[in-house]
TORKOL-4160 file (C-alpha; in steps of 0.2 Angstrom, whole numbers, padded with zeros to 4 digits, m for minus):
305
<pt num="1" X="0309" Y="0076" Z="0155"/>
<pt num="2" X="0307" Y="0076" Z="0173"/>
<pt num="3" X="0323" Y="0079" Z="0187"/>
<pt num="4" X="0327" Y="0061" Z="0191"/>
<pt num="5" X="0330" Y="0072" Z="0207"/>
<pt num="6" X="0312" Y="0069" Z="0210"/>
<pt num="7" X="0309" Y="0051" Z="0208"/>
<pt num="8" X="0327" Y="0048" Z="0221"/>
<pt num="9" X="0317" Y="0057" Z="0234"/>
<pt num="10" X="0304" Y="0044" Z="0232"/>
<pt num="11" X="0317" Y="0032" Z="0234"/>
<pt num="12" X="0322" Y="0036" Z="0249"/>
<pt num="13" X="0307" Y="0034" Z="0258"/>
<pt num="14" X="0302" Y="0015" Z="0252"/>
<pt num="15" X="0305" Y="0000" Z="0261"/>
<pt num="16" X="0326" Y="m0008" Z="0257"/>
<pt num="17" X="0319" Y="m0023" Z="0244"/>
<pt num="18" X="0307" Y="m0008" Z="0233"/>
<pt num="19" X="0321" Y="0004" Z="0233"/>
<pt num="20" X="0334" Y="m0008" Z="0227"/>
<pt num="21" X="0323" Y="m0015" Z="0211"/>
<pt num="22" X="0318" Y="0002" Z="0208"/>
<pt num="23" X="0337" Y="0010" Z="0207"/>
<pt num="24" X="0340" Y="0000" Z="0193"/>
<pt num="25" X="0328" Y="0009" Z="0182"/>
<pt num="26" X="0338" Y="0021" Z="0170"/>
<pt num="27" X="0333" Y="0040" Z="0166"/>
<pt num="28" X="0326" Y="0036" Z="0149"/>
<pt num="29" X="0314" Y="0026" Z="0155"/>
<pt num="30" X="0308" Y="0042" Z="0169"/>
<pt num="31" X="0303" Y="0052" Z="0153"/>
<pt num="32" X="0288" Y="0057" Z="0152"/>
<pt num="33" X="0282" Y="0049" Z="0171"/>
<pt num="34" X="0270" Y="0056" Z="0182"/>
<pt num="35" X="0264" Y="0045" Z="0194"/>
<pt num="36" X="0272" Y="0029" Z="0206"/>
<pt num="37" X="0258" Y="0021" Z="0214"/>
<pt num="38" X="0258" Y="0006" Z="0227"/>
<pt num="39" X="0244" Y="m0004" Z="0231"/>
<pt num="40" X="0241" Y="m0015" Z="0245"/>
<pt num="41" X="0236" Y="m0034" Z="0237"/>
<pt num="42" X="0241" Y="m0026" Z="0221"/>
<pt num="43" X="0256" Y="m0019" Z="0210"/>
<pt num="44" X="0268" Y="m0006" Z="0208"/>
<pt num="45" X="0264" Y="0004" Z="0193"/>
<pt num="46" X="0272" Y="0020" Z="0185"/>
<pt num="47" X="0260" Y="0030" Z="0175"/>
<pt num="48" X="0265" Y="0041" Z="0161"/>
<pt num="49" X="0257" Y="0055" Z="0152"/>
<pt num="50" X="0251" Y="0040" Z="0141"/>
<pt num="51" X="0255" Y="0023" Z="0146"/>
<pt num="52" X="0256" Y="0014" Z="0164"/>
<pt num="53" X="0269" Y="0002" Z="0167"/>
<pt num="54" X="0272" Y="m0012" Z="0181"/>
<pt num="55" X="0287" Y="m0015" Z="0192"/>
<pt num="56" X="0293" Y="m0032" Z="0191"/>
<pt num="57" X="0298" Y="m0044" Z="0204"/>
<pt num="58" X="0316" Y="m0043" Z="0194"/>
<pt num="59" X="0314" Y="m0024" Z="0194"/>
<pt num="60" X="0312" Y="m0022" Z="0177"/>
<pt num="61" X="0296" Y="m0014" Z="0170"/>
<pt num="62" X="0282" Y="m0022" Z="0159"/>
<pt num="63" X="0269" Y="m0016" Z="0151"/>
<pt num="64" X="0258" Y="m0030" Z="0155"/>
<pt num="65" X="0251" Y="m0035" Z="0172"/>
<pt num="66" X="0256" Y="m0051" Z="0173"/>
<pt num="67" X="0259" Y="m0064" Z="0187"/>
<pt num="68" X="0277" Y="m0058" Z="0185"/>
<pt num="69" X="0273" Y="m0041" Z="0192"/>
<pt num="70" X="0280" Y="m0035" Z="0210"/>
<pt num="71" X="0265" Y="m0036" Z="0224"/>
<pt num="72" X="0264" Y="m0027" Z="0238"/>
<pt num="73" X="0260" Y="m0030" Z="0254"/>
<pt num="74" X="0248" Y="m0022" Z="0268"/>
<pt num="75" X="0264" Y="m0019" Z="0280"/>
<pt num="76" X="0275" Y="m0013" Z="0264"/>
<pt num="77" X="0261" Y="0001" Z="0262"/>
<pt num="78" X="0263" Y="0003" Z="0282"/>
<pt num="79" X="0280" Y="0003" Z="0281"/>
<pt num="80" X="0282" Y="0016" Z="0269"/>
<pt num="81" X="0268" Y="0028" Z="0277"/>
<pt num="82" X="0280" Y="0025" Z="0293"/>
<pt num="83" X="0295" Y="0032" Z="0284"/>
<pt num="84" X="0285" Y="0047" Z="0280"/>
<pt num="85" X="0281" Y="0052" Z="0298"/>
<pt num="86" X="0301" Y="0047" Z="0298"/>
<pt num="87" X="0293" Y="0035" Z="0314"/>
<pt num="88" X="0284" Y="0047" Z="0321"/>
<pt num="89" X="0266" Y="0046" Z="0317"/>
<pt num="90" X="0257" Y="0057" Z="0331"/>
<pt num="91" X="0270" Y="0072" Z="0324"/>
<pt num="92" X="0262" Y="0070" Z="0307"/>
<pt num="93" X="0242" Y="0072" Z="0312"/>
<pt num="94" X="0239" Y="0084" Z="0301"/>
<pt num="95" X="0245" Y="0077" Z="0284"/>
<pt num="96" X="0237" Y="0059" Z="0290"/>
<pt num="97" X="0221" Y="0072" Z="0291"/>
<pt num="98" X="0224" Y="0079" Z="0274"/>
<pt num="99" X="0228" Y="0063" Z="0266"/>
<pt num="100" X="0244" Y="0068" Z="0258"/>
<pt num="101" X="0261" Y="0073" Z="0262"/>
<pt num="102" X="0276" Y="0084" Z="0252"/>
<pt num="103" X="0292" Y="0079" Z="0249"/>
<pt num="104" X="0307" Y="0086" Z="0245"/>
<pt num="105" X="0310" Y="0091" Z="0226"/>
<pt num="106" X="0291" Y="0095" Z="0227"/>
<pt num="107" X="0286" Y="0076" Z="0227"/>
<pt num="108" X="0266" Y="0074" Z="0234"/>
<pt num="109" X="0259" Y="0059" Z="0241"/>
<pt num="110" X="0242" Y="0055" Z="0239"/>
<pt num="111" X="0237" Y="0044" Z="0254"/>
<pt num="112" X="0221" Y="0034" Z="0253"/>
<pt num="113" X="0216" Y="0021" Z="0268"/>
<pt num="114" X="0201" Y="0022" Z="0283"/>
<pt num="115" X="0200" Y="0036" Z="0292"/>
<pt num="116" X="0197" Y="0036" Z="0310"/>
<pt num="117" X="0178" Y="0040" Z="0318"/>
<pt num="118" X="0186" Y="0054" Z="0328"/>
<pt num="119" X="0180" Y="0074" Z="0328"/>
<pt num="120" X="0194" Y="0074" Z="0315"/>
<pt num="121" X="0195" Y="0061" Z="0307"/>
<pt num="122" X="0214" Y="0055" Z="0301"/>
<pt num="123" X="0219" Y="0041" Z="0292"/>
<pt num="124" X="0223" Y="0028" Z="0303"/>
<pt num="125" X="0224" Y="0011" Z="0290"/>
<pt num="126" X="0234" Y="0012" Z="0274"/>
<pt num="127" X="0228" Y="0007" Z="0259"/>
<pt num="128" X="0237" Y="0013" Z="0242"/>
<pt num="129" X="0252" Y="0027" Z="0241"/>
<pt num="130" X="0251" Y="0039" Z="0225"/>
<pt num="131" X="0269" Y="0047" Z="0222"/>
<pt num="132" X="0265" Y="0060" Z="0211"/>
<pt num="133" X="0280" Y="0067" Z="0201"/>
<pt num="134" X="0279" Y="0087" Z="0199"/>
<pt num="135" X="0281" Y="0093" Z="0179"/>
<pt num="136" X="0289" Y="0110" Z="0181"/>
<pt num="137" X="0292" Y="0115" Z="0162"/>
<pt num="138" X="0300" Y="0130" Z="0162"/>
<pt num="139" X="0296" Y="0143" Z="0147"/>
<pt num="140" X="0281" Y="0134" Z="0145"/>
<pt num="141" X="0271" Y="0148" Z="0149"/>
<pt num="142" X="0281" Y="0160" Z="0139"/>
<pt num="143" X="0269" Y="0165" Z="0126"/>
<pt num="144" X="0257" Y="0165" Z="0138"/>
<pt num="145" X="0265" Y="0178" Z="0148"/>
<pt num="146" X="0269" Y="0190" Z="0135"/>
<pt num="147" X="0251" Y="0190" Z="0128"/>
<pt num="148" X="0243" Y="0193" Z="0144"/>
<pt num="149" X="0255" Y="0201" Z="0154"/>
<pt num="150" X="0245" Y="0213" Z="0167"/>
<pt num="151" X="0227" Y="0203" Z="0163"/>
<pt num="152" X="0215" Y="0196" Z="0171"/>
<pt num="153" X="0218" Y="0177" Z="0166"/>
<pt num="154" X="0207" Y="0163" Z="0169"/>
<pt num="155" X="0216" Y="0145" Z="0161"/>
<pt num="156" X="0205" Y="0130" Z="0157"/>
<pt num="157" X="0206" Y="0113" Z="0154"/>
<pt num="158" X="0199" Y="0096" Z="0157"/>
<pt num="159" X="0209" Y="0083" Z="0170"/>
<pt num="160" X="0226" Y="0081" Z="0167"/>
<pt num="161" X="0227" Y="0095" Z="0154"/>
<pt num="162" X="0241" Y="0103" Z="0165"/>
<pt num="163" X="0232" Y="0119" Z="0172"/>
<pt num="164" X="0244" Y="0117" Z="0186"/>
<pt num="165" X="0260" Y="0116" Z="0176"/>
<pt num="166" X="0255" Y="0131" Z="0167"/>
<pt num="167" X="0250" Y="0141" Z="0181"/>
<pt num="168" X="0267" Y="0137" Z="0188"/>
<pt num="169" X="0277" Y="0142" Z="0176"/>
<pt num="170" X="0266" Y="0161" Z="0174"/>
<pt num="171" X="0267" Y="0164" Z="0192"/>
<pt num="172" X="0287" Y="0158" Z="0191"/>
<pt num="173" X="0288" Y="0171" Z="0176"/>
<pt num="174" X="0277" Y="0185" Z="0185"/>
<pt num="175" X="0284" Y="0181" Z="0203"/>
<pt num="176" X="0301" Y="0185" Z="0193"/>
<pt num="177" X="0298" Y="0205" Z="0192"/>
<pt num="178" X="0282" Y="0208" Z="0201"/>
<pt num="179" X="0276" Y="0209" Z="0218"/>
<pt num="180" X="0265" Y="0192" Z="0218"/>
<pt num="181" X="0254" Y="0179" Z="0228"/>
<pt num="182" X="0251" Y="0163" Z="0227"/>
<pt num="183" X="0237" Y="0156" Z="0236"/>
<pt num="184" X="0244" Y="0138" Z="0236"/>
<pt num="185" X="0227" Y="0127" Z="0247"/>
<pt num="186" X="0232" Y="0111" Z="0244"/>
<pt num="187" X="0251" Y="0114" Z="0241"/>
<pt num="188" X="0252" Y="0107" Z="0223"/>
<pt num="189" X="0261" Y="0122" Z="0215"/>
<pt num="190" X="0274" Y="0127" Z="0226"/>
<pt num="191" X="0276" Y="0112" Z="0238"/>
<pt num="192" X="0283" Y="0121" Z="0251"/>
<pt num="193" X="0292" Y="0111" Z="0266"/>
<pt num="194" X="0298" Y="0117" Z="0281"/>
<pt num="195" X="0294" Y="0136" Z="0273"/>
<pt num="196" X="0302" Y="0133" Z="0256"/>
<pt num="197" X="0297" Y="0130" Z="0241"/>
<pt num="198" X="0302" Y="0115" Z="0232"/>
<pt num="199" X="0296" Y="0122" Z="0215"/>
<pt num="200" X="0303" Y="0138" Z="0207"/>
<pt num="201" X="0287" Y="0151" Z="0209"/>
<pt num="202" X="0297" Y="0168" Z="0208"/>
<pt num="203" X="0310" Y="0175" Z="0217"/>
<pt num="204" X="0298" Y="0189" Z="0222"/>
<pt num="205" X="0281" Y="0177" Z="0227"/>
<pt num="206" X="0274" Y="0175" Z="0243"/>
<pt num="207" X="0263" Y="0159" Z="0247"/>
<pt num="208" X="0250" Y="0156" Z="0257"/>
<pt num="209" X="0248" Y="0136" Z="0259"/>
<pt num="210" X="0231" Y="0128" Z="0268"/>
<pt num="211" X="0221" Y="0140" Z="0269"/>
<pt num="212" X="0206" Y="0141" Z="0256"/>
<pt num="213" X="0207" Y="0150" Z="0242"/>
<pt num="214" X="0195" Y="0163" Z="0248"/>
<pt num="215" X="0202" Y="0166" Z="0263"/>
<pt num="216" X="0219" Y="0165" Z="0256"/>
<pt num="217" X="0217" Y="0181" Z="0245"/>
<pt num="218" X="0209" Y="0191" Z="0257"/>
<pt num="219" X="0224" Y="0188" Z="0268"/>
<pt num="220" X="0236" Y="0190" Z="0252"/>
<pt num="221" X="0228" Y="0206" Z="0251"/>
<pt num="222" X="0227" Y="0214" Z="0266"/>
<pt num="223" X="0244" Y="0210" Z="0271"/>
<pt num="224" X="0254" Y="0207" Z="0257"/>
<pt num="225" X="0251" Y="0221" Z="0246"/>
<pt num="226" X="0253" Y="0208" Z="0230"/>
<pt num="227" X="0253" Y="0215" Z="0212"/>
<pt num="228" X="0246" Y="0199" Z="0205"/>
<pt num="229" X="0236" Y="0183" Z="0215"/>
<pt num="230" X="0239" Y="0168" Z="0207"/>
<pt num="231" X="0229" Y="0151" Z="0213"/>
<pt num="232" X="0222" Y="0135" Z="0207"/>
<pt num="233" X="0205" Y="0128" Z="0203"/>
<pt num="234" X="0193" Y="0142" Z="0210"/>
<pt num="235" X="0177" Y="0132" Z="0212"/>
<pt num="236" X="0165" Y="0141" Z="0223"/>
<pt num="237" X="0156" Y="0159" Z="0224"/>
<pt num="238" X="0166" Y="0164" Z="0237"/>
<pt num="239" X="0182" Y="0161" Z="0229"/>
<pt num="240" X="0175" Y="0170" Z="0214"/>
<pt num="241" X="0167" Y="0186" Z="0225"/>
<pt num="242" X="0186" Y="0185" Z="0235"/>
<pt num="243" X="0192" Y="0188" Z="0216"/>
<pt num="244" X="0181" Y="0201" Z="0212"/>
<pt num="245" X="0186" Y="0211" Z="0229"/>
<pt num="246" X="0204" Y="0210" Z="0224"/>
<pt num="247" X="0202" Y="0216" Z="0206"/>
<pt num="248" X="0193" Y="0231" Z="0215"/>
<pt num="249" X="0208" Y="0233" Z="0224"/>
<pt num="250" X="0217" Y="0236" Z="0208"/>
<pt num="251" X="0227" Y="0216" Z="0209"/>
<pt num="252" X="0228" Y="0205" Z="0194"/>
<pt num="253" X="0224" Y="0188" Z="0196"/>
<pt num="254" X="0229" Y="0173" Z="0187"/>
<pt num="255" X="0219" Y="0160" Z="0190"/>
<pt num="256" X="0214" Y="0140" Z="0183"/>
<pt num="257" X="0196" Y="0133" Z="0182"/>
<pt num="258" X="0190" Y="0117" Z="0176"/>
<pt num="259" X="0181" Y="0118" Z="0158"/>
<pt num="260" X="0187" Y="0112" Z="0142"/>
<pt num="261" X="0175" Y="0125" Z="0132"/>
<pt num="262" X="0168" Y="0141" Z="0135"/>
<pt num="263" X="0149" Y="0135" Z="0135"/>
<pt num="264" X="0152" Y="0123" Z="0145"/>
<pt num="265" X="0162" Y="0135" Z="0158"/>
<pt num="266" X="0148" Y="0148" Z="0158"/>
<pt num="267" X="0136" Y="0135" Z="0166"/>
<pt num="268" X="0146" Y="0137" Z="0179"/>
<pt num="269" X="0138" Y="0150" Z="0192"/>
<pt num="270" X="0154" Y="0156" Z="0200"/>
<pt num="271" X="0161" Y="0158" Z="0183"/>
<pt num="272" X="0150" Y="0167" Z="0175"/>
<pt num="273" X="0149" Y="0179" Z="0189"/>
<pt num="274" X="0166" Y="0184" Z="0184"/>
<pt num="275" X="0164" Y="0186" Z="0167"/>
<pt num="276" X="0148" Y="0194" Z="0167"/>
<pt num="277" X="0156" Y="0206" Z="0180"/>
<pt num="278" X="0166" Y="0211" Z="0164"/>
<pt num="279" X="0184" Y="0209" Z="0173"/>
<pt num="280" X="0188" Y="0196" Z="0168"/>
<pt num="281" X="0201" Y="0199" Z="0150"/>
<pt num="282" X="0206" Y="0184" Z="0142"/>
<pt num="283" X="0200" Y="0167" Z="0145"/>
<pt num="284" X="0212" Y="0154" Z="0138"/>
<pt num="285" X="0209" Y="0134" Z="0135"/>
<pt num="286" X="0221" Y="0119" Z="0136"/>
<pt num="287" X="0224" Y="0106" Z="0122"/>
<pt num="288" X="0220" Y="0091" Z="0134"/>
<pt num="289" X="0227" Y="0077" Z="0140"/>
<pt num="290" X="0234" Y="0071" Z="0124"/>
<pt num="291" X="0247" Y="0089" Z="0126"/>
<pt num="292" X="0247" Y="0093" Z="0144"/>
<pt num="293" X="0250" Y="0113" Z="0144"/>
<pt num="294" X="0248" Y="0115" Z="0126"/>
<pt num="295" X="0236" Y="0132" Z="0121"/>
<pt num="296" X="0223" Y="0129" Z="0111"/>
<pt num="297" X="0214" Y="0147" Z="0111"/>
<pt num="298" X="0216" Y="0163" Z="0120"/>
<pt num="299" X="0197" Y="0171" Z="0120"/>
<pt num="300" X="0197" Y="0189" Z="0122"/>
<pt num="301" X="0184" Y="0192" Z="0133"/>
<pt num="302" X="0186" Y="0212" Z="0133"/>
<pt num="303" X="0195" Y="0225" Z="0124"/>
<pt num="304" X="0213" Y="0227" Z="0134"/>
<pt num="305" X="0224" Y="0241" Z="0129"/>
């Protein structure tokens, strides 16, 4: 179940008319959601780990688009992105850059719109608004931890399989009794605001937000002495060679890739590096969608002791 903490912070930052039919939505029916998206020309719709359902102009939800559904409006998406920059666009530059802001109680927005012909281009028209609810499920990764505890970890999965939640929930157990570094680029795991985290990463975890992931861990390391570097999606060579430096350096690192099988993951140049390397300990694969977080193997890629 998700803190109905989370979807009140997205609450307080829509337009009066949304906010009222939304409040009237009860806890049970925020099990399970992920996702509250407003589209200009189009509807409100909440998406849930397996179903999407529509705000309705009474405020009830549906799961049919009908012509009952709530419609949002061009200024309502203005509107809202307003009360984001809490009136102040020009101060907000940077996440109108991005594309996405975070909100308390570790809430992201997604932004999606036209972006400006400048040097750095920023979004300057508003299009749809993507309020992603964060699933921090504590203890999922328990087992997890206990197996590879001290390993060199690479966790799989396909889109949605919740590579994010379980990384998480590993750097919340590790950040818990060892030195440890998150190298946090798009600010997805800890969402930190104003220098906090939002999300429980570890008592004992430093984070290092915008900055690539390459760059984040040789800063990690240089200046942060971490026992174990933990970050999201590594997805190049030189994220891959950053790891490889940090390893020599005698860090562990916990890390999430993209593959639902090994075959299909060796393919992958900057993965194979790794594992060929011969540093890499245990590589372990997601359920899928259908059981977001779920293990479904741990392969052994080397004898650990």
């Amino acid at each position: 179940m998700n803190d109905s903490t989370s979807f009140k912070s997205v609450l307080s930052y829509l337009p009066d008319k949304m906010r009222v039919l939304m409040s009237g939505i009860n806890d049970r029916e925020l099990e399970d959601l992920t996702e509250v998206r407003l589209h200009a020309g189009g509807p409100v719709y909440f998406v849930y780990i397996n179903k999407v359902r529509y705000l309705q102009k009474n405020g009830g939800l549906s799961s049919e688009y009908t012509d009952k559904a709530y419609l949002v409006g061009a200024l309502t998406i203005k509107e809202t992105v307003e009360r984001l920059c809490h009136f102040s666009v020009h101060y907000y530059k940077k996440q109108l850059e991005e594309g996405y802001f975070v909100l308390e109680k570790g809430v992201r927005v997604g932004v999606s719109g036209a972006y400006s012909y400048t040097e750095t281009p920023a979004l300057y028209e508003f299009s749809s608004l993507n309020f992603r609810i964060p699933r921090c499920v504590k203890g999922c990764a328990d087992k997890l931890f206990s197996e590879t505890f001290d390993q060199n970890v690479i966790i799989c999965g396909g889109v949605n399989s919740g590579k994010t939640t379980i990384l998480r929930d590993l750097c919340r157990l590790t950040g818990n009794i060892r030195k440890t570094a998150l190298i946090d680029e798009r600010n997805e795991i800890a969402c930190m605001l104003r220098g906090e985290p939002q999300n429980d990463i570890g008592c004992m975890t430093d984070v290092i937000v915008n900055l690539n992931r390459a760059k984040g861990i040789m800063s990690a390391i240089r200046t942060l002495s971490p026992e174990v570097v933990c970050c999201d999606e590594i997805s190049s060579m030189n994220d891959s060679e950053a790891i490889l430096n940090g390893i020599g350096c005698g860090v562990k690192f916990v890390v999430t890739a993209h593959g639902e099988n090994y075959s299909e993951l060796m393919k992958r140049n900057d993965i194979a590096f790794l594992v060929n390397k011969g540093f890499i300990d245990s590589i372990v694969f997601l359920e899928g969608v259908s059981a977001p977080s779920k293990i479904r193997q741990i392969k052994r890629i080397r004898n650990v002791y």
